[in-house]
C-alpha positions as CSV (number, residue, x, y, z in Angstrom):
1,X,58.6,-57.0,-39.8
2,X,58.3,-54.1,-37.6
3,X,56.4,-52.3,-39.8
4,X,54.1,-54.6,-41.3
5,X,53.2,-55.3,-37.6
6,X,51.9,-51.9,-37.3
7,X,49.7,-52.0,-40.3
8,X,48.1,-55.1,-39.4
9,X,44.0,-54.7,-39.3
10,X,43.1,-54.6,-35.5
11,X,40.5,-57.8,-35.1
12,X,36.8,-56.6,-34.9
13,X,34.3,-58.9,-32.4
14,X,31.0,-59.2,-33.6
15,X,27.8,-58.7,-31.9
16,X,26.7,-62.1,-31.7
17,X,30.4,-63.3,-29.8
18,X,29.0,-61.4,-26.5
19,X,26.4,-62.6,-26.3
20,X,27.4,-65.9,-25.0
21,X,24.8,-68.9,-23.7
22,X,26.0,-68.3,-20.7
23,X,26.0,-64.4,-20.6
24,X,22.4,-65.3,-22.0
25,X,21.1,-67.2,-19.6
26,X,22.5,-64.6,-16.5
27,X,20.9,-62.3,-18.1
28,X,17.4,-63.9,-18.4
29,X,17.6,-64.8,-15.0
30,X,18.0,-61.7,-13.3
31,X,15.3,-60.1,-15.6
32,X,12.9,-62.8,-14.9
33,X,13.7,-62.1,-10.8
34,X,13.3,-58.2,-11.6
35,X,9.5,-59.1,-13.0
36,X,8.4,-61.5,-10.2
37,X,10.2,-58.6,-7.4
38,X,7.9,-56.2,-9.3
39,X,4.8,-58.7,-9.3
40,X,5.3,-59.1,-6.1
41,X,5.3,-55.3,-4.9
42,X,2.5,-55.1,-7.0
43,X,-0.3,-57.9,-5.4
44,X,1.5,-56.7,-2.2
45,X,0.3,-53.2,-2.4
46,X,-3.1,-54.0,-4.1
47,X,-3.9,-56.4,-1.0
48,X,-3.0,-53.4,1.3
49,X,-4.5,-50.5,-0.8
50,X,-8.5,-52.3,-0.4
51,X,-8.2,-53.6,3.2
52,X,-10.5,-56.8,4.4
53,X,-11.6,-56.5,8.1
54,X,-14.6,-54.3,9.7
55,X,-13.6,-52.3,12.4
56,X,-16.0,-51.7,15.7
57,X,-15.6,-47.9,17.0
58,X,-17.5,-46.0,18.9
59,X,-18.2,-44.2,22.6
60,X,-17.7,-46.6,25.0
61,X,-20.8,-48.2,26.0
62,X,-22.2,-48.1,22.8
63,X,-22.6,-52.0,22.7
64,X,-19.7,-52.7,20.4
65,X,-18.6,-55.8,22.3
66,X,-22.0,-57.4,22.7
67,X,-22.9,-56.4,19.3
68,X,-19.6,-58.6,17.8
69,X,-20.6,-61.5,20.2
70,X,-24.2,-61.2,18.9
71,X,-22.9,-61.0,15.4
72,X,-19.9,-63.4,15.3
73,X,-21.3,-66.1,17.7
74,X,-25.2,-65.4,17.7
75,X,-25.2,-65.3,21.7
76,X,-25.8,-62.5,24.0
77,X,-24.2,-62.4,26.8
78,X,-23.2,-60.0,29.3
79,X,-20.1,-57.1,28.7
80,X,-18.2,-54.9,30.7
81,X,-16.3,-51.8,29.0
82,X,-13.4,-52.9,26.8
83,X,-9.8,-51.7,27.7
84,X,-8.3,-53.7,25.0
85,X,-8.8,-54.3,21.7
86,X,-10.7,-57.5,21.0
87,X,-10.4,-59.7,17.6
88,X,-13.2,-62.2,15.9
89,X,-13.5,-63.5,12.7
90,X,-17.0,-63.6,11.3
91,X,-18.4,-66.1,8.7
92,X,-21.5,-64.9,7.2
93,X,-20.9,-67.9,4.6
94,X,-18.9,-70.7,3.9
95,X,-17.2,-68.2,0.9
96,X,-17.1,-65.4,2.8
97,X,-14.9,-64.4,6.3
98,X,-13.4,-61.5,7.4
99,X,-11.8,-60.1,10.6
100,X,-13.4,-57.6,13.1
101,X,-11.7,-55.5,15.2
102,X,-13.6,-54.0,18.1
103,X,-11.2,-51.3,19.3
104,X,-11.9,-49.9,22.4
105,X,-13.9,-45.9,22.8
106,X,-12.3,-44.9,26.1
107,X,-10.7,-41.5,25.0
108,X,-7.3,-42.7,25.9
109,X,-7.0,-45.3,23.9
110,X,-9.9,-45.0,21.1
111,X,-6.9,-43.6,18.6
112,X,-5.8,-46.8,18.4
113,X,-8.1,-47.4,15.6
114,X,-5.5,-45.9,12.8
115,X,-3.0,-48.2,13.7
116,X,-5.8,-50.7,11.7
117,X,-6.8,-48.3,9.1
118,X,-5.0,-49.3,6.8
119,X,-6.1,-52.8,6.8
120,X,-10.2,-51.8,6.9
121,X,-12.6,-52.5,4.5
122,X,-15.6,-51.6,6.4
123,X,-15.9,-49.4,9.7
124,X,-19.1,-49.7,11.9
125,X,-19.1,-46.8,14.0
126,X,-21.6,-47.4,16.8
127,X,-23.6,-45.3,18.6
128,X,-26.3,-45.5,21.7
129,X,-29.0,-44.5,20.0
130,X,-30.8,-44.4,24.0
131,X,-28.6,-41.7,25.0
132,X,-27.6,-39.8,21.7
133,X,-29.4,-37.0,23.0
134,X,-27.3,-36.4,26.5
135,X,-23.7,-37.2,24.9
136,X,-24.3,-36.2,21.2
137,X,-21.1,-33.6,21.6
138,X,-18.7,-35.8,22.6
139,X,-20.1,-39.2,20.2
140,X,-19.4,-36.2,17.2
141,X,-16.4,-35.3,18.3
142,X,-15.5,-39.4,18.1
143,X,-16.5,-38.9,14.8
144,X,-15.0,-36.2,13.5
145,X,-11.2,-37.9,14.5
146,X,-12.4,-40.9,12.3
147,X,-13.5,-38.6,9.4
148,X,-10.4,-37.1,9.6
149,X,-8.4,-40.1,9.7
150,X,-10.4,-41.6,6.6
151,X,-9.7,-38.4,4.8
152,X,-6.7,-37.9,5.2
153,X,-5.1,-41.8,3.6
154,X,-3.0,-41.7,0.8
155,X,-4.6,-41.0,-2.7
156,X,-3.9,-45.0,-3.5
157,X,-5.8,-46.3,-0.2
158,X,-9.2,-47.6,-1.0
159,X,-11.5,-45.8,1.0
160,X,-13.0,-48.0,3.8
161,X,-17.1,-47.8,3.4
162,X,-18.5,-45.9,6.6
163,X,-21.9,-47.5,8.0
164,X,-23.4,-45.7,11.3
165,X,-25.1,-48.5,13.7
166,X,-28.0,-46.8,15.6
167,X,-27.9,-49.1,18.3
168,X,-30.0,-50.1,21.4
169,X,-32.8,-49.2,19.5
170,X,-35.4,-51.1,21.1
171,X,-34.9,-49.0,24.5
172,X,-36.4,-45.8,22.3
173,X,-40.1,-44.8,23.1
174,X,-42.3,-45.1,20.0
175,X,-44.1,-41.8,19.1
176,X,-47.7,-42.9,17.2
177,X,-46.3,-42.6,13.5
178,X,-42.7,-43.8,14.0
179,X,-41.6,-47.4,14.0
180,X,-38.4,-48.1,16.0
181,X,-35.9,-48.6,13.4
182,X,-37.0,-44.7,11.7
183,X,-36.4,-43.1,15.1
184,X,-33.1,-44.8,16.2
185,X,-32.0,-43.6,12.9
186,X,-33.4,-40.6,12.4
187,X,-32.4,-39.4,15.7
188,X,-29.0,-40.0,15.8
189,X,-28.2,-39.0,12.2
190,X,-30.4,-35.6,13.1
191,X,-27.9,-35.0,16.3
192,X,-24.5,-36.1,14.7
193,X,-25.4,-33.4,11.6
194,X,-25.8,-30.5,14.5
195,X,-23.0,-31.3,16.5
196,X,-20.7,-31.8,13.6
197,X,-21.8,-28.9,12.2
198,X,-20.9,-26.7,15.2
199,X,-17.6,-28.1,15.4
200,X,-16.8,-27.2,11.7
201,X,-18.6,-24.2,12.4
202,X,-16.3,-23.1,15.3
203,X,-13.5,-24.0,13.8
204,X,-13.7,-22.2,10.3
205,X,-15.0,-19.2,12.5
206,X,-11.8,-19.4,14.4
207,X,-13.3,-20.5,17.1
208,X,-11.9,-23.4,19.3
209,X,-13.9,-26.3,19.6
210,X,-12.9,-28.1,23.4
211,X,-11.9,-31.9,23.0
212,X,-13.3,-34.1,25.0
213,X,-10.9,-36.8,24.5
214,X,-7.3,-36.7,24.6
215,X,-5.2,-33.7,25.6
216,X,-3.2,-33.9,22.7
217,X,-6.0,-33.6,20.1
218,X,-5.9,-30.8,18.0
219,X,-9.6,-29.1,17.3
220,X,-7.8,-27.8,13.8
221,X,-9.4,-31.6,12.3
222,X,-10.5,-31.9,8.8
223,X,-12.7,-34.5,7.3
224,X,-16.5,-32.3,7.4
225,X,-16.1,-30.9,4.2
226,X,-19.2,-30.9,2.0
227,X,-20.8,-29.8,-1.6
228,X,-19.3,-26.3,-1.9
229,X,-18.9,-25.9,2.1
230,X,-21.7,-23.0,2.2
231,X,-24.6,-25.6,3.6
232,X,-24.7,-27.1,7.0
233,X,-23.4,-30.5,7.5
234,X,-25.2,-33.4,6.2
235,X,-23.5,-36.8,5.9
236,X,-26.0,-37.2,2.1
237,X,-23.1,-34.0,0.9
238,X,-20.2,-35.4,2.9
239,X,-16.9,-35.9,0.7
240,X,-15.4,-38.7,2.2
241,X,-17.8,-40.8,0.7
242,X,-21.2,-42.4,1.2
243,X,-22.5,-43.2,5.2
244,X,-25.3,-45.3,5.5
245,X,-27.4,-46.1,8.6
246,X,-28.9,-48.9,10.1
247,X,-30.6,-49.6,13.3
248,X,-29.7,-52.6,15.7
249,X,-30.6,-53.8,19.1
250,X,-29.7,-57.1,21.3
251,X,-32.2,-58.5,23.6
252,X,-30.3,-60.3,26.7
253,X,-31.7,-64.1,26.9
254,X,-33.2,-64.0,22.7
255,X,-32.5,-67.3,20.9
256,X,-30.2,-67.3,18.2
257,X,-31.5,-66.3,14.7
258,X,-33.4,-68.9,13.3
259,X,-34.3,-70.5,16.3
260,X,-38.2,-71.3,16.8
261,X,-38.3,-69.3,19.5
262,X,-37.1,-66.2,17.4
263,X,-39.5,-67.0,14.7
264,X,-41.1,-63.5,13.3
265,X,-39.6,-61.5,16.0
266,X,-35.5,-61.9,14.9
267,X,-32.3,-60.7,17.4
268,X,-32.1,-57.2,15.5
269,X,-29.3,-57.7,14.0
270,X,-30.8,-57.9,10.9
271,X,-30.0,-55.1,9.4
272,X,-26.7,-54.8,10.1
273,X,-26.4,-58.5,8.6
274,X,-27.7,-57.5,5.1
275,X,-25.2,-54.3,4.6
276,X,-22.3,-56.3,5.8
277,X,-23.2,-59.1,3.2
278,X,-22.9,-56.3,0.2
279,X,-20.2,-54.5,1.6
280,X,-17.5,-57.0,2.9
């Protein structure tokens, strides 16, 4: 008995006896929790990587409150300076809102603008295009820490489209061939390019370039690089992507668009309306 006990053929289980309904069913469940986990991650991160709201920047000064109050609420009304960032959703049409952010250009504080980057579809940075010409160094140098910012996201960040608002542009005096919206932009896109340029001039000449906003900025910024970096700065080569211009101004007391009053002579935000309407 003994013996034949050790000869005895050990039982084999087959495949299919593992594989139990139960067994079955746990198993298609947490594969099917895996896939929506992984779905979810996925929209997640897509949502993040393109970004949805417009974000204000610029010297302070520029206008960037009254321009959002213009744009958002079509009334103009007295500002002071901002000290705080200020949030408004604007409804161009019924299918289409978005968020703006109007963050604030004191040098303190105007950093404050990457803690939103992420989430930006669109920035508007804002300049005076009235006093370009006395504060053109330190408007660039505003610039530059948003170029460099933009630049440097990660490889799967959408790119936020960069628009320049020559602003104020009906305090400009008209030469006999320009018409105001030429000059506003003209002359603010003509200063930026030489200021910009001596800053990335100074610095690959090793050459410090003075900050005029916080202490703790570093003049060693990136974000100017264009074409083959042997031509002078000119936002048509720059790499971060394509800037366009428009012109803008806000006359205190002026009816709200399409208002009879307005008729033929519009709030001049015009402009501004028609690239946020292909771009947001």
């Amino acid at each position: 008995m003994e013996n034949q006990n050790l000869h005895e053929t050990p039982e084999v289980l087959s495949a299919g006896s593992a594989f139990t309904p139960q067994t079955l069913f746990l198993g298609s469940f947490v594969v099917a929790l895996l896939v929506l986990a992984i779905a979810f991650f996925l929209k997640k991160r897509s949502y993040r990587s393109k970004g949805t709201d417009l974000l204000l920047l610029g010297a302070p000064d520029a206008g960037k409150t009254s321009l959002m109050t213009a744009l958002v609420y079509d009334q103009s009304i007295p500002t002071h300076t901002s000290m705080q960032t200020n949030y408004s959703v604007y409804a161009p049409s019924p299918n289409k809102t978005f968020r703006v952010v109007d963050v604030p250009g004191h040098p303190r504080i105007r950093n404050q603008f990457q803690e939103h980057l992420l989430n930006a579809k669109a920035i508007a940075f804002v300049v005076d295009a009235s006093t370009i010409s006395r504060n053109g160094a330190a408007v660039a140098e505003h610039l530059h820490v948003v170029f460099h910012s933009v630049t440097s996201l990660p490889p799967s960040q959408t790119l936020p489209s960069i628009l320049i608002v020559a602003h104020k542009a009906d305090l400009l005096k008209l030469g006999a061939s320009a018409s105001q919206d030429s000059l506003a932009i003209s002359r603010v896109k003509t200063i930026l390019e030489r200021e910009l340029e001596k800053r990335r001039a100074s610095q690959s000449g090793g050459v410090a370039v003075e900050g005029l906003g916080q202490e703790d900025e570093k003049a060693e910024l990136g974000g100017l690089e264009c074409g083959d970096g042997t031509g002078a700065f000119k936002f048509d080569d720059w790499e971060g992507g394509e800037v366009s211009f428009v012109s803008t101004y806000i006359r205190p007391g002026k009816a709200p668009e399409g208002d009879e009053k307005n008729e033929g002579n519009g709030d001049g935000l015009s402009e501004l309306r028609d690239w946020l309407a292909g771009n947001m």
